[in-house]
N, C-alpha and C positions, 0 to 999 in steps of 0.2 A: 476872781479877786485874789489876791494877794494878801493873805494871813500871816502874821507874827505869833509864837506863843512863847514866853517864857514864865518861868516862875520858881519863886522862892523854897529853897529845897522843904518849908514846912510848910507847902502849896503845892506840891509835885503831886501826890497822889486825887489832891482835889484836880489838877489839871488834865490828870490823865482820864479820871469819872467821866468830867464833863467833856471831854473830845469822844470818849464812847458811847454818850447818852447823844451827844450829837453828830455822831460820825457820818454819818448820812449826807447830813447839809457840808461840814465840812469837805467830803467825798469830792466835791464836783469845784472846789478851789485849791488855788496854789498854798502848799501849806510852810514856812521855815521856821526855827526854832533856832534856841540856845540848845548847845551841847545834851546832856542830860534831860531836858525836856523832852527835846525832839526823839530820841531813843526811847523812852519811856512812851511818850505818845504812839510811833510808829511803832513798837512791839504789841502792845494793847490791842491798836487799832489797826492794824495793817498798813493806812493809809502813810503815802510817799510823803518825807517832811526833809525838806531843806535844811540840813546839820551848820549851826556858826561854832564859833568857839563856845565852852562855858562859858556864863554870865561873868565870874568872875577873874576870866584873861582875855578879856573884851567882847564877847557874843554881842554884849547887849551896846556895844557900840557898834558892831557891823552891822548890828539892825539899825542903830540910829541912822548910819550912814545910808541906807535903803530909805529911811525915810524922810531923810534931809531930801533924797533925788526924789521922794515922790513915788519910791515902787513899791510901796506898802498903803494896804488898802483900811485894815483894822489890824488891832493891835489886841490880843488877851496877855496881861502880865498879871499874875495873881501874886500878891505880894503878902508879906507876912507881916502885919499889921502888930504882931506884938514886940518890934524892937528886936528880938533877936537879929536882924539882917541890916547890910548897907541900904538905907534906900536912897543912896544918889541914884543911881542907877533908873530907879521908878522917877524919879523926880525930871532927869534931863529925856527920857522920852514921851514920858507927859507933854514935857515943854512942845518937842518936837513935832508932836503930834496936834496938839494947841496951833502951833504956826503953819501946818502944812493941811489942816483941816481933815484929821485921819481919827477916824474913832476910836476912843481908846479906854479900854475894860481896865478896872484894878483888883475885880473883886469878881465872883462868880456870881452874883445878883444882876450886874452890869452886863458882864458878857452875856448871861441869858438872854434880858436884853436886845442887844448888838446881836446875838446870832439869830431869833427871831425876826428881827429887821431883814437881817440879808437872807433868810430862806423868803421871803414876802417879798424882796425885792425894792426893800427900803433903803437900799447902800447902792440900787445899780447909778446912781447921780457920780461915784466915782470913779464909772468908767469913760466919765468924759473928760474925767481931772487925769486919770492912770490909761489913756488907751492901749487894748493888747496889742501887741504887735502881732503881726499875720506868718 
């Protein structure tokens, strides 16, 4: 599967926890990130993550555009919930994800969640929407 992670620079360190408490399951999927994310993550964690631009000089629209085509499987965006940040950003990939049937975490309660799902095997129904190519 195909993983997205971003999040709000006063969510970055809860992003990184939780890709280390879960690195394992994440391990064995495709992982991309926003700028900043994704370096935080893969220092941490070791694990290979797909660099976009920061969130904030379009990351989180080249994700969008992955997910307009359909190649993004879940979504974790941990957002900062007190105001301090844009959330258009959270807002139009919510949408996205809404339209194109792709799970999508806002919060780290959620994504526990969504990541229990897919170590069980409860998300493989999108690899008939996402097939990997060979």
């Amino acid at each position: 599967m195909n993983i997205a992670l971003l999040a709000h620079d006063g969510k970055k360190e809860l992003m990184v926890q939780f890709c280390i408490a879960y690195c394992g399951i994440l391990a064995s999927h495709d992982i991309c990130a926003t700028n900043t994310t994704g370096k935080l993550v893969s220092e941490a964690t070791g694990l290979p993550v797909t660099l976009y631009l920061p969130c904030t000089q379009g990351g989180s629209q080249q994700i969008g555009a992955r997910i307009a085509y359909n190649e993004i499987d879940l979504v974790l965006f941990f957002c900062d919930a007190s105001g301090r940040e844009n959330t258009r950003d959270v807002e139009a990939l919510a949408r996205l994800c809404d339209q194109h049937s792709i799970p999508f975490a806002s919060n780290v309660a959620t994504a526990e969640v969504l990541i229990q799902g897919l170590r069980r095997g409860d998300l493989d129904w999108r690899d008939i929407v996402n097939p990997k190519k060979k």
